[in-house]
PDB file of N, CA, C, O and CB in Angstrom:
ATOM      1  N   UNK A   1     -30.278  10.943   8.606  1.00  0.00           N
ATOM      2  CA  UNK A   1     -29.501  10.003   9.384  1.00  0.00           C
ATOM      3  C   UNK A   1     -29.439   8.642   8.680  1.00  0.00           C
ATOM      4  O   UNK A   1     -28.507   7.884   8.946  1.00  0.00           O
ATOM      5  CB  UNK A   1     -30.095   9.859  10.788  1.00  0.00           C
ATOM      6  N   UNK A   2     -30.589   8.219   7.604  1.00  0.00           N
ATOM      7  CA  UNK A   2     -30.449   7.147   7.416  1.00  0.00           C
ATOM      8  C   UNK A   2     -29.741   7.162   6.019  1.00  0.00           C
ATOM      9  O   UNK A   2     -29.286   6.103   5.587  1.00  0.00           O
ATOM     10  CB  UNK A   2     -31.626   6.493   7.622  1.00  0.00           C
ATOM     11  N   UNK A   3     -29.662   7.978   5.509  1.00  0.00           N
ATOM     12  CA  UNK A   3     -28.613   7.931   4.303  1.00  0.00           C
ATOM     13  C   UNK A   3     -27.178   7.990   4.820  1.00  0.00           C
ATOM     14  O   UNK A   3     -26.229   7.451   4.252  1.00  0.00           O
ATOM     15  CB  UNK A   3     -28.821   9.196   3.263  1.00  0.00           C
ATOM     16  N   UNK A   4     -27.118   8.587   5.778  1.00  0.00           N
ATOM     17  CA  UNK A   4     -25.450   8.905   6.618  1.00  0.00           C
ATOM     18  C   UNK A   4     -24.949   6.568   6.949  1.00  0.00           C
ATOM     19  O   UNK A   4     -23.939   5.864   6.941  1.00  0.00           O
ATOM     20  CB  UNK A   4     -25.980  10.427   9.280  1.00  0.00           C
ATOM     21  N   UNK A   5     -26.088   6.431   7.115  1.00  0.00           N
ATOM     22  CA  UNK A   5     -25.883   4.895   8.149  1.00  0.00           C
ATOM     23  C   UNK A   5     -25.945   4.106   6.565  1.00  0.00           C
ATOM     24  O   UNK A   5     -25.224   3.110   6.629  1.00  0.00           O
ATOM     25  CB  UNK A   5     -27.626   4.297   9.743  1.00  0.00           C
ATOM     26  N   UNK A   6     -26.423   4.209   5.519  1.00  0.00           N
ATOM     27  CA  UNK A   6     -26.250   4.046   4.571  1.00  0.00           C
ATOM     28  C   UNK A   6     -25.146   3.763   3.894  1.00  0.00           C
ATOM     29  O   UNK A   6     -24.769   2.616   3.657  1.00  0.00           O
ATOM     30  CB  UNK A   6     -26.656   4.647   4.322  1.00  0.00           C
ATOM     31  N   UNK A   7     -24.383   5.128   3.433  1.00  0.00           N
ATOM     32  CA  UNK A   7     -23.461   5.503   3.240  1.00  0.00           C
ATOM     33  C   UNK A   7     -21.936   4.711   3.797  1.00  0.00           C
ATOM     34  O   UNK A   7     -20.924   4.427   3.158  1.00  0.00           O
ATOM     35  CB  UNK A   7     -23.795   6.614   3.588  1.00  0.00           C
ATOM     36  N   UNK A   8     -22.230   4.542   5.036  1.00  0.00           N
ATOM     37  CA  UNK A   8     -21.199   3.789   5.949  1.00  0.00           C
ATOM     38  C   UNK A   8     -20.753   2.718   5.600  1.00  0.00           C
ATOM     39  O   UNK A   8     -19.577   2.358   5.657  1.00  0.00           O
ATOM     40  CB  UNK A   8     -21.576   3.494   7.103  1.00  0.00           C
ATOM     41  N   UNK A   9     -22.232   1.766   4.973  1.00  0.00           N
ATOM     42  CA  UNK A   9     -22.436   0.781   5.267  1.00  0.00           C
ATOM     43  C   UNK A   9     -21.535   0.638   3.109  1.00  0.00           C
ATOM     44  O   UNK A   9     -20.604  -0.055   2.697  1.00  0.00           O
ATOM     45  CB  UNK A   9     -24.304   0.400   6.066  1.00  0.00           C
ATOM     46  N   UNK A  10     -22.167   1.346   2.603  1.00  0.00           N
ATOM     47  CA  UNK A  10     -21.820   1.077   1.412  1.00  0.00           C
ATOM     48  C   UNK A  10     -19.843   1.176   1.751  1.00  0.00           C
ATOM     49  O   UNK A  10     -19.027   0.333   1.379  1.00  0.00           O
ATOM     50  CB  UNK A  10     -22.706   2.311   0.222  1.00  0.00           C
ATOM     51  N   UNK A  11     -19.634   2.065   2.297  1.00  0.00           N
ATOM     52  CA  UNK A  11     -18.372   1.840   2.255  1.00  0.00           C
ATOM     53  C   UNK A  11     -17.390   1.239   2.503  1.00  0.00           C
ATOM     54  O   UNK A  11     -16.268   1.086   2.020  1.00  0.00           O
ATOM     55  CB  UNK A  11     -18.138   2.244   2.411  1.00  0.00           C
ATOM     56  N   UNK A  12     -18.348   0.677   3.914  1.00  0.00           N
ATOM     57  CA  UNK A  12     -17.433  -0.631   4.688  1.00  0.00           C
ATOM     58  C   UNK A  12     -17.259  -1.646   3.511  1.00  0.00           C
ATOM     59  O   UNK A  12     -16.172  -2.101   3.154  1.00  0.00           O
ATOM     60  CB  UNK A  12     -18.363  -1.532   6.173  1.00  0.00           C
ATOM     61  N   UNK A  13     -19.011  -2.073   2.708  1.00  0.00           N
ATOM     62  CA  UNK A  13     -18.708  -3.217   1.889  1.00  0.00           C
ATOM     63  C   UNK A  13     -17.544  -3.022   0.795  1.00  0.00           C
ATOM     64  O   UNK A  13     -16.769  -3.827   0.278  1.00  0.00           O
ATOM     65  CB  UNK A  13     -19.988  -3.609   1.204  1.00  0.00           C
ATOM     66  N   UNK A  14     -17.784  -1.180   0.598  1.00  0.00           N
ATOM     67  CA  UNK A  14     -16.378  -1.672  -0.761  1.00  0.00           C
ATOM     68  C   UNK A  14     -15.201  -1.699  -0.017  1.00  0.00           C
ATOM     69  O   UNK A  14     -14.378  -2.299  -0.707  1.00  0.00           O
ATOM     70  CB  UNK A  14     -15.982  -0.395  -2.250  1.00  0.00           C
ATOM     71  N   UNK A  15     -14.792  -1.419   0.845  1.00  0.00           N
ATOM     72  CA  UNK A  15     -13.663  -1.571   1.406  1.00  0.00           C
ATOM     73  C   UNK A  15     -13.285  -3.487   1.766  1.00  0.00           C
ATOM     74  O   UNK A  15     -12.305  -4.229   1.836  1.00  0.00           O
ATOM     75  CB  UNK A  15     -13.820  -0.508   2.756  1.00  0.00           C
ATOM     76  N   UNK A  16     -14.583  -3.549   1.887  1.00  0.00           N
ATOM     77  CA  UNK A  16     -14.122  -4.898   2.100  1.00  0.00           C
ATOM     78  C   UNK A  16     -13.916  -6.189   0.843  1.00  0.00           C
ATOM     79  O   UNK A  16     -13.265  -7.212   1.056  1.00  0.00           O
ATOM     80  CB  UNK A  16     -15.121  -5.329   3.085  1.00  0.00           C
ATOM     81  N   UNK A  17     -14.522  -5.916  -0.291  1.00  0.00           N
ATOM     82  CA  UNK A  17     -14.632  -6.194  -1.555  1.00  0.00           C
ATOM     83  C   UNK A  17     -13.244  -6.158  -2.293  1.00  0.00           C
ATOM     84  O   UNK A  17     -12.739  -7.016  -3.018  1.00  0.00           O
ATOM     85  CB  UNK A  17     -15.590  -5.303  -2.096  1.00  0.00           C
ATOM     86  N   UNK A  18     -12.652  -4.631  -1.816  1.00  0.00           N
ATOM     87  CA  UNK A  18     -11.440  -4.299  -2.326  1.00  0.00           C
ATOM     88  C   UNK A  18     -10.491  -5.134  -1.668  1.00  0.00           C
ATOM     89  O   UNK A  18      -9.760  -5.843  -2.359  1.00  0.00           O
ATOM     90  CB  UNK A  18     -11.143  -2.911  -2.198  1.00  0.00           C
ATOM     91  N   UNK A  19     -10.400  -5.149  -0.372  1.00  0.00           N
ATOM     92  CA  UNK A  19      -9.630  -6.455   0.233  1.00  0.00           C
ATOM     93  C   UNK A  19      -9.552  -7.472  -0.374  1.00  0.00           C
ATOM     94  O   UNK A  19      -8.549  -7.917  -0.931  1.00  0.00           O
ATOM     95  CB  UNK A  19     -10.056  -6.948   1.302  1.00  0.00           C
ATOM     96  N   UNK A  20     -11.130  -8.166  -0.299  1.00  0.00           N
ATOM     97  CA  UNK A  20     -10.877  -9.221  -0.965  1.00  0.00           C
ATOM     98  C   UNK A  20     -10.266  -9.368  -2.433  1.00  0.00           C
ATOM     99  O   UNK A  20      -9.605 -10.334  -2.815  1.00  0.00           O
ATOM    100  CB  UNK A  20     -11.909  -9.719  -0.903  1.00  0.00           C
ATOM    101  N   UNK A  21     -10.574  -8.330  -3.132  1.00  0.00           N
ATOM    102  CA  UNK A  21      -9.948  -8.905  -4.642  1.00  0.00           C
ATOM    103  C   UNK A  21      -8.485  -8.729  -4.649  1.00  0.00           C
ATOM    104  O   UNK A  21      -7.877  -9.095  -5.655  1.00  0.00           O
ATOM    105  CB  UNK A  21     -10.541  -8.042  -6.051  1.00  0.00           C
ATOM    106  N   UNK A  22      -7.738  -8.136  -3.500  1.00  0.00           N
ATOM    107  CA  UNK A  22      -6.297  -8.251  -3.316  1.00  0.00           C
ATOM    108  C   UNK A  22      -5.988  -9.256  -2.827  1.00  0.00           C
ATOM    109  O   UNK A  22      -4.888  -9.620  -3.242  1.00  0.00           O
ATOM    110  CB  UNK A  22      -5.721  -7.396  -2.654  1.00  0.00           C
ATOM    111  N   UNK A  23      -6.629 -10.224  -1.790  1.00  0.00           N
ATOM    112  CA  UNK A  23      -6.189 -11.232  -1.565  1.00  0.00           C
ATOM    113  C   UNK A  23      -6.140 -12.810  -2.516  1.00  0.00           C
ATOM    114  O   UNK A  23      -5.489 -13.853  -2.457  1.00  0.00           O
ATOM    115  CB  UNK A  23      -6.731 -11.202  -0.548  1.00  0.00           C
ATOM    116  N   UNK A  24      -7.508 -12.106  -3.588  1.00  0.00           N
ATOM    117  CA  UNK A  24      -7.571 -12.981  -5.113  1.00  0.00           C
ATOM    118  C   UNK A  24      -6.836 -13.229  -6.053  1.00  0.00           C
ATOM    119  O   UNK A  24      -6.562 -14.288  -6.618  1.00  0.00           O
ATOM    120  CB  UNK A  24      -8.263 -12.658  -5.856  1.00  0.00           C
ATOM    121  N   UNK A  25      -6.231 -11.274  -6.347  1.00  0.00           N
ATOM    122  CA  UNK A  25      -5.018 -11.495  -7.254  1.00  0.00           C
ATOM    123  C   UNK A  25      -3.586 -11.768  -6.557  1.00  0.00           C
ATOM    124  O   UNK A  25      -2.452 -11.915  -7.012  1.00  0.00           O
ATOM    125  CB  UNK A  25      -4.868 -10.223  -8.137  1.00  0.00           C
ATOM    126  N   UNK A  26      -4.083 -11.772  -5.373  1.00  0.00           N
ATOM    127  CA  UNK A  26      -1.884 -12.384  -4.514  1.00  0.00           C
ATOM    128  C   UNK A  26      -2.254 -14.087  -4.909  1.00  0.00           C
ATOM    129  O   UNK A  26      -1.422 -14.843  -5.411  1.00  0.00           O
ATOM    130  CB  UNK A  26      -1.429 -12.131  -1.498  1.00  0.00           C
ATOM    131  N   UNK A  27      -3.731 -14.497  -4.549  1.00  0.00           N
ATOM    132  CA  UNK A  27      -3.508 -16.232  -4.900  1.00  0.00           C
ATOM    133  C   UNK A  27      -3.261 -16.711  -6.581  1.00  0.00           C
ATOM    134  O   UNK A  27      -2.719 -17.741  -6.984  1.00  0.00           O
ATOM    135  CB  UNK A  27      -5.117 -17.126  -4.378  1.00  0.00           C
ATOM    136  N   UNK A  28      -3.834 -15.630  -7.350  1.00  0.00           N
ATOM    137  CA  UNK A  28      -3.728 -16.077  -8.723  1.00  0.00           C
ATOM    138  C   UNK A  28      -2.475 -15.908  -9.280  1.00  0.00           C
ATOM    139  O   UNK A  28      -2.051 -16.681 -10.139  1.00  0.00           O
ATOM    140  CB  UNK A  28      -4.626 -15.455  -9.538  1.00  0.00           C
ATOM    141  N   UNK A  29      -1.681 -14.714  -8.756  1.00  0.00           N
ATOM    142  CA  UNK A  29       0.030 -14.503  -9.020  1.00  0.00           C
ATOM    143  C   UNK A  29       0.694 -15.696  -8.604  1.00  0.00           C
ATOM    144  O   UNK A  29       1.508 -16.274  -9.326  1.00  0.00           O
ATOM    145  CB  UNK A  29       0.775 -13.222  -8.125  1.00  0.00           C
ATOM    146  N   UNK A  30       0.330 -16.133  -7.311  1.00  0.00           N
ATOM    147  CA  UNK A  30       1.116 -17.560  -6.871  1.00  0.00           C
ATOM    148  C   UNK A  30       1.045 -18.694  -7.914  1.00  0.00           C
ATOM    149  O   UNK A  30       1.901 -19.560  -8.091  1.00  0.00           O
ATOM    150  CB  UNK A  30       0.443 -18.216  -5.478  1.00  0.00           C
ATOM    151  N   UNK A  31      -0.187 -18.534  -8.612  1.00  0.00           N
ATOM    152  CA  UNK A  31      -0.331 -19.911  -9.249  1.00  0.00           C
ATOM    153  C   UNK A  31      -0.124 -19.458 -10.907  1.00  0.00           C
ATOM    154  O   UNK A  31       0.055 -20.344 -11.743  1.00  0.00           O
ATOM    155  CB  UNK A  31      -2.023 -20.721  -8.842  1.00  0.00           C
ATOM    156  N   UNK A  32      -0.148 -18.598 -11.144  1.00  0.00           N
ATOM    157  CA  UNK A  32       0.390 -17.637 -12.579  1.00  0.00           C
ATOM    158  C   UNK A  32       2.629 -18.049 -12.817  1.00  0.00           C
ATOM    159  O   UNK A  32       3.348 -18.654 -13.612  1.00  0.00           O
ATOM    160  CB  UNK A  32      -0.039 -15.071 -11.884  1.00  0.00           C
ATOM    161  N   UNK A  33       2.796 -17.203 -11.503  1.00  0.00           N
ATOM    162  CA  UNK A  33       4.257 -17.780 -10.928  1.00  0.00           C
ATOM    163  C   UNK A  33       4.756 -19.117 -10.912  1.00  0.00           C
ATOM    164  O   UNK A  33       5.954 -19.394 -10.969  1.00  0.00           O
ATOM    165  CB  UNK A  33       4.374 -17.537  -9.640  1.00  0.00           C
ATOM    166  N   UNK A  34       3.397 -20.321 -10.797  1.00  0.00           N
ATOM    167  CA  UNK A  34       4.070 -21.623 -10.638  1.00  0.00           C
ATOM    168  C   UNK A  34       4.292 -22.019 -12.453  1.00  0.00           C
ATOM    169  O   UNK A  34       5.285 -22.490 -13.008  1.00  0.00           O
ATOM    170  CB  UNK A  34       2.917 -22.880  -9.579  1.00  0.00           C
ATOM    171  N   UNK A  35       3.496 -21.777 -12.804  1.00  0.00           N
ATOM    172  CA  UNK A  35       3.024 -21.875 -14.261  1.00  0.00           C
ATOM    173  C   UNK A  35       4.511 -21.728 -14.926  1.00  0.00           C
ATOM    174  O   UNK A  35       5.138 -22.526 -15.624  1.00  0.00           O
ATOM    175  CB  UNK A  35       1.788 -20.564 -14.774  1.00  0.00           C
ATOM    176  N   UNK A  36       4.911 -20.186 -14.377  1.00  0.00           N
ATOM    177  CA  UNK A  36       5.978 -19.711 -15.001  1.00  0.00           C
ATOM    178  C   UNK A  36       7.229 -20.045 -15.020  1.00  0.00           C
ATOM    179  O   UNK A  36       8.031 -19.555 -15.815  1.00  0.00           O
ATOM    180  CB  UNK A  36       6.035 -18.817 -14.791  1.00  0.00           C
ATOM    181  N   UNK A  37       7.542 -20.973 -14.086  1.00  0.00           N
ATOM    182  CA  UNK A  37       8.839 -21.339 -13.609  1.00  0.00           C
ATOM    183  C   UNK A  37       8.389 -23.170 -14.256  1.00  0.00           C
ATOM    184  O   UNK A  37       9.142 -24.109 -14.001  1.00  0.00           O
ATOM    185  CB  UNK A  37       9.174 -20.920 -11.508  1.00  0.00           C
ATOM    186  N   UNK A  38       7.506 -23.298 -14.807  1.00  0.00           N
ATOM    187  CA  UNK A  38       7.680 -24.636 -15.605  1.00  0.00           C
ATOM    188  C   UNK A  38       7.847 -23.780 -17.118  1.00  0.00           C
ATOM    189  O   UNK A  38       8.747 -23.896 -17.949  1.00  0.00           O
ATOM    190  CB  UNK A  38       6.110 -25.934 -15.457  1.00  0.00           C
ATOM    191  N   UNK A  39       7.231 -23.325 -17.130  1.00  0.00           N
ATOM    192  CA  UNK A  39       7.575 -22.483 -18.774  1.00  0.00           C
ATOM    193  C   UNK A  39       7.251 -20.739 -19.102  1.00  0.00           C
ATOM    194  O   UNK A  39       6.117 -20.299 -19.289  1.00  0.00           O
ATOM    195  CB  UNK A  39       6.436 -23.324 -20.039  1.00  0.00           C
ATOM    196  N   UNK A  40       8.538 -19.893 -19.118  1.00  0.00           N
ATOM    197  CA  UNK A  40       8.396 -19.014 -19.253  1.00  0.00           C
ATOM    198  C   UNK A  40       8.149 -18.302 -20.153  1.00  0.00           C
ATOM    199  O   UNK A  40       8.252 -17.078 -20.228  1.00  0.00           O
ATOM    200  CB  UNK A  40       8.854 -18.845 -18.911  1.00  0.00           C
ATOM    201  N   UNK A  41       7.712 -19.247 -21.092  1.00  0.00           N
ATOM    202  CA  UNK A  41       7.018 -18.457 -22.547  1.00  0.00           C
ATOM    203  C   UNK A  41       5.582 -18.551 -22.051  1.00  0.00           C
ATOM    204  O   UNK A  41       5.375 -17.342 -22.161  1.00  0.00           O
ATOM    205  CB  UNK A  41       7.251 -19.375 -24.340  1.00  0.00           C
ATOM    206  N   UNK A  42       4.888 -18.834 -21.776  1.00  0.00           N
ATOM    207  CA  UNK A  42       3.320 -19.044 -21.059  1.00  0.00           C
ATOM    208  C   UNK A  42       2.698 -17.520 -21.250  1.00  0.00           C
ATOM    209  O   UNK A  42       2.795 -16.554 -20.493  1.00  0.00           O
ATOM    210  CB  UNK A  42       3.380 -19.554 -19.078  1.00  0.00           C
ATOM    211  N   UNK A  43       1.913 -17.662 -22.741  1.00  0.00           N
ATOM    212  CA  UNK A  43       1.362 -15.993 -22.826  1.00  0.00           C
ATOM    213  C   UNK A  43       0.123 -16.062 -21.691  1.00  0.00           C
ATOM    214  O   UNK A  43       0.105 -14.879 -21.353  1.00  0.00           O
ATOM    215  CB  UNK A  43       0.618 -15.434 -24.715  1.00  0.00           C
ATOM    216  N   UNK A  44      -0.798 -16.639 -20.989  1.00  0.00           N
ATOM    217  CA  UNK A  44      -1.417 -16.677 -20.106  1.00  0.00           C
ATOM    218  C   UNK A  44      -1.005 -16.132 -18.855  1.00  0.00           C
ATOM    219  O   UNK A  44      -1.478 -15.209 -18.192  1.00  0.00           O
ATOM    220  CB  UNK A  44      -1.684 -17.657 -20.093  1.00  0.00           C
ATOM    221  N   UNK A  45       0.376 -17.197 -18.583  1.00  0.00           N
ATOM    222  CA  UNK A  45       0.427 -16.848 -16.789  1.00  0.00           C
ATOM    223  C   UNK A  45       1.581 -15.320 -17.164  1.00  0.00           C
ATOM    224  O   UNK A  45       2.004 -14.622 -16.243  1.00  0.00           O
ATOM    225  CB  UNK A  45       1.506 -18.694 -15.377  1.00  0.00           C
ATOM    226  N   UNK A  46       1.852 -15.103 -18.328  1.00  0.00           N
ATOM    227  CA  UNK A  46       2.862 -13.867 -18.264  1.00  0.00           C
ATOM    228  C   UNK A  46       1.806 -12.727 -18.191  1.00  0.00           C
ATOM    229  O   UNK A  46       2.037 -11.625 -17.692  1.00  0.00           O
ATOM    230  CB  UNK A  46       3.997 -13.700 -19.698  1.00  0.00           C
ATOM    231  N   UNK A  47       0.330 -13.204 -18.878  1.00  0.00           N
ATOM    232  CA  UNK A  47      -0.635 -11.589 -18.778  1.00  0.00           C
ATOM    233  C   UNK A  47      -1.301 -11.855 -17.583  1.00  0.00           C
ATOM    234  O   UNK A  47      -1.918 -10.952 -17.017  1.00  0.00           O
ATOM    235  CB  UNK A  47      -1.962 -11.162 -20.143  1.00  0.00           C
ATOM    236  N   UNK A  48      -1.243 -13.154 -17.064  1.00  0.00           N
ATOM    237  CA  UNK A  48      -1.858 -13.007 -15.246  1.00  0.00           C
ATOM    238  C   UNK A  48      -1.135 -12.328 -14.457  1.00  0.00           C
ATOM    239  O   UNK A  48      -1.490 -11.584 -13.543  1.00  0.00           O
ATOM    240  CB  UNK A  48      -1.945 -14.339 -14.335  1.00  0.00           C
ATOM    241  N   UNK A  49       0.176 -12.663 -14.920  1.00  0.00           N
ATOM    242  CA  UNK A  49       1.325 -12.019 -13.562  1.00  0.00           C
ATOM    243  C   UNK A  49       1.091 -10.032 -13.412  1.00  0.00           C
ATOM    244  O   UNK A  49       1.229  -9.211 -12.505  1.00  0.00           O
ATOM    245  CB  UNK A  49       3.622 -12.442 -14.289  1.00  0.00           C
ATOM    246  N   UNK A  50       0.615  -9.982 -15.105  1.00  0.00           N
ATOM    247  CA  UNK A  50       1.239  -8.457 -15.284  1.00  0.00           C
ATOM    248  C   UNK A  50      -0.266  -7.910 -14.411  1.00  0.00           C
ATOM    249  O   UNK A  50      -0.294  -7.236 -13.381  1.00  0.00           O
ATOM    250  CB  UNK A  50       1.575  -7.726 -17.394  1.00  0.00           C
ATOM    251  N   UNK A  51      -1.280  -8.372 -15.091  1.00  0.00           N
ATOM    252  CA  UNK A  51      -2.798  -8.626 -14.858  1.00  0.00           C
ATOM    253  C   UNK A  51      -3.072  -8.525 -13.185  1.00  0.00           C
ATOM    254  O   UNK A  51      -3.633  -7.598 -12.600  1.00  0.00           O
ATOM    255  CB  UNK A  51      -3.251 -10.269 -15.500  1.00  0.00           C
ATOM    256  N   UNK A  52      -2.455  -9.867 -12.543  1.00  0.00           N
ATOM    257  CA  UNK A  52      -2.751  -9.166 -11.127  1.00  0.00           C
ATOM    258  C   UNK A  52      -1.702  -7.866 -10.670  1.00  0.00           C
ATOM    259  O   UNK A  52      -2.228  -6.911 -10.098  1.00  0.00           O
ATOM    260  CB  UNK A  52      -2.600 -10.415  -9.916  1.00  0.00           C
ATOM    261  N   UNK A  53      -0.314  -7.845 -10.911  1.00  0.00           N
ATOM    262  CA  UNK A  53       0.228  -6.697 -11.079  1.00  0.00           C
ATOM    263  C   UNK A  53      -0.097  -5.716 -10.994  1.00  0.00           C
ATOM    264  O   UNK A  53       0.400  -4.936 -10.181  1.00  0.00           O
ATOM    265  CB  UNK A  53       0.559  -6.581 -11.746  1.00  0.00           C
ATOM    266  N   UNK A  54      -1.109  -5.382 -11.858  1.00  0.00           N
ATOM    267  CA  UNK A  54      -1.748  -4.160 -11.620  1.00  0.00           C
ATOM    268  C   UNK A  54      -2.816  -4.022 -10.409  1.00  0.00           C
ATOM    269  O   UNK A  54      -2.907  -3.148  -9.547  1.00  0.00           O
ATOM    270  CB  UNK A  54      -2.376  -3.844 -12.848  1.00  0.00           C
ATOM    271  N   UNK A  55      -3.478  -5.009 -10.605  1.00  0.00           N
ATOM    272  CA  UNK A  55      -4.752  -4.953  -9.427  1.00  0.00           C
ATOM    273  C   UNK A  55      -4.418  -5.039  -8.229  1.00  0.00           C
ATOM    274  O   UNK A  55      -5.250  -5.088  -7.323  1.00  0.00           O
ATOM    275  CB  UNK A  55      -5.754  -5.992  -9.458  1.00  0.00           C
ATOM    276  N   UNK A  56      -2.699  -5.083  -7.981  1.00  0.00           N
ATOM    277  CA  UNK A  56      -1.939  -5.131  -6.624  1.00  0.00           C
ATOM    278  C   UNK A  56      -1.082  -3.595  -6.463  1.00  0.00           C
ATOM    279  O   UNK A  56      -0.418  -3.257  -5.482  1.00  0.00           O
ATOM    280  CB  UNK A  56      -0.752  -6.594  -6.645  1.00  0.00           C
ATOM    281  N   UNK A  57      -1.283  -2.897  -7.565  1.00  0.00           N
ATOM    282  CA  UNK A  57      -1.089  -1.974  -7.464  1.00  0.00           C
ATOM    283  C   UNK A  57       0.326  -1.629  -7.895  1.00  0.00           C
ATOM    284  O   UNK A  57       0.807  -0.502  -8.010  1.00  0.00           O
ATOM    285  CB  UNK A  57      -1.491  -1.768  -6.451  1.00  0.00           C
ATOM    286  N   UNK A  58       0.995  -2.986  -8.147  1.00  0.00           N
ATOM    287  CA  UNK A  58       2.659  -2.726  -8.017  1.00  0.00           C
ATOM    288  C   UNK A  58       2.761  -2.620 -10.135  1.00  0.00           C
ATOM    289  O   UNK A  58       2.919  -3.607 -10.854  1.00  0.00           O
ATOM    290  CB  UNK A  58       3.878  -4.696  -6.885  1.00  0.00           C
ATOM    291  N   UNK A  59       2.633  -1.365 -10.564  1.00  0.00           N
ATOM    292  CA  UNK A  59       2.803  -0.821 -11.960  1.00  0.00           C
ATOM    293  C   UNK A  59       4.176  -1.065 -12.183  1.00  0.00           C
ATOM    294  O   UNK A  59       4.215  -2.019 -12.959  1.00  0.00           O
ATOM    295  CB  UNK A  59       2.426   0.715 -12.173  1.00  0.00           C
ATOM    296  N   UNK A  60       4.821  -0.859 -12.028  1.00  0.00           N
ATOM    297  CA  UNK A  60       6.423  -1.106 -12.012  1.00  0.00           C
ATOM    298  C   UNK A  60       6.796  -2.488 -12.603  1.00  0.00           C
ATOM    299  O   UNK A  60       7.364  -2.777 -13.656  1.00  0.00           O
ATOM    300  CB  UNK A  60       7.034  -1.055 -10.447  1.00  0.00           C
ATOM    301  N   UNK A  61       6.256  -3.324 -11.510  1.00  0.00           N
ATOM    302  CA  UNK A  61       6.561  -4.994 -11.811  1.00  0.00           C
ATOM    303  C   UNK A  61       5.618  -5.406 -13.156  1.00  0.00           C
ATOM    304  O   UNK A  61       6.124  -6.203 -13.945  1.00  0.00           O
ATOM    305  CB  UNK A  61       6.007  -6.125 -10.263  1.00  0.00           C
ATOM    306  N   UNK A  62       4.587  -5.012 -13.372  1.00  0.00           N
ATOM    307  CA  UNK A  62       3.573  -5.381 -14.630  1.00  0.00           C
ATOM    308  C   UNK A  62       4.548  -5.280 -15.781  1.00  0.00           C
ATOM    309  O   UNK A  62       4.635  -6.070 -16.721  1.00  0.00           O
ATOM    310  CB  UNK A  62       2.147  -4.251 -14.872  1.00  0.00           C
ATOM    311  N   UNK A  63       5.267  -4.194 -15.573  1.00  0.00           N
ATOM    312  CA  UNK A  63       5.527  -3.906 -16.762  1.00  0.00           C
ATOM    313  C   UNK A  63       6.517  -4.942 -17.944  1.00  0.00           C
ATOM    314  O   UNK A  63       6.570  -4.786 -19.164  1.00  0.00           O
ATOM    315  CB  UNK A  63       6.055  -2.675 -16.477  1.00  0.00           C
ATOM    316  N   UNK A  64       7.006  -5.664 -17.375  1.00  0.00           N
ATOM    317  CA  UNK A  64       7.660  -6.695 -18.550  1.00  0.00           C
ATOM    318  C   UNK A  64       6.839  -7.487 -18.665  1.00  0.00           C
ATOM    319  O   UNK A  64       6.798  -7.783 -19.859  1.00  0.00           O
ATOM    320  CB  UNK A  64       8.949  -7.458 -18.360  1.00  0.00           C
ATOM    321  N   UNK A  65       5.806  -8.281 -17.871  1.00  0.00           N
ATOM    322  CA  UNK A  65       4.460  -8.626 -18.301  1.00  0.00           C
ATOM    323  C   UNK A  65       3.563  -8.103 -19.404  1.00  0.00           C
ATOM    324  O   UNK A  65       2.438  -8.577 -19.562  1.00  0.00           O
ATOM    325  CB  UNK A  65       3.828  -8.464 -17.358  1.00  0.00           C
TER     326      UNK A  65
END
């Protein structure tokens, strides 16, 4: 029983971990994005954009990043 209550517990935290680092890479795209619209040569905020891109799951959009 106590590995079962364990178990739970490990999962809630990654679930909640995983949240959070989606709500990390939506704030770092915002500020990757501001970057970009002052200069769109920016090899930084162009491998942040692609960079959180991925960690948002959206593969598609990374890709000209």
């Amino acid at each position: 029983m106590k590995a079962v209550a364990q178990q739970v517990t490990a999962d809630a935290e990654a679930k909640q971990q995983k949240a959070q680092a989606r709500i990390d890479a939506q704030e770092r795209m915002g500020m990757f994005r501001e970057v970009l619209e002052i200069d769109a040569d920016d090899l930084l905020a162009n491998y942040g954009v692609g960079s959180c891109s991925v960690a948002l799951d959206q593969f598609a959009e990374a890709i000209p990043f």
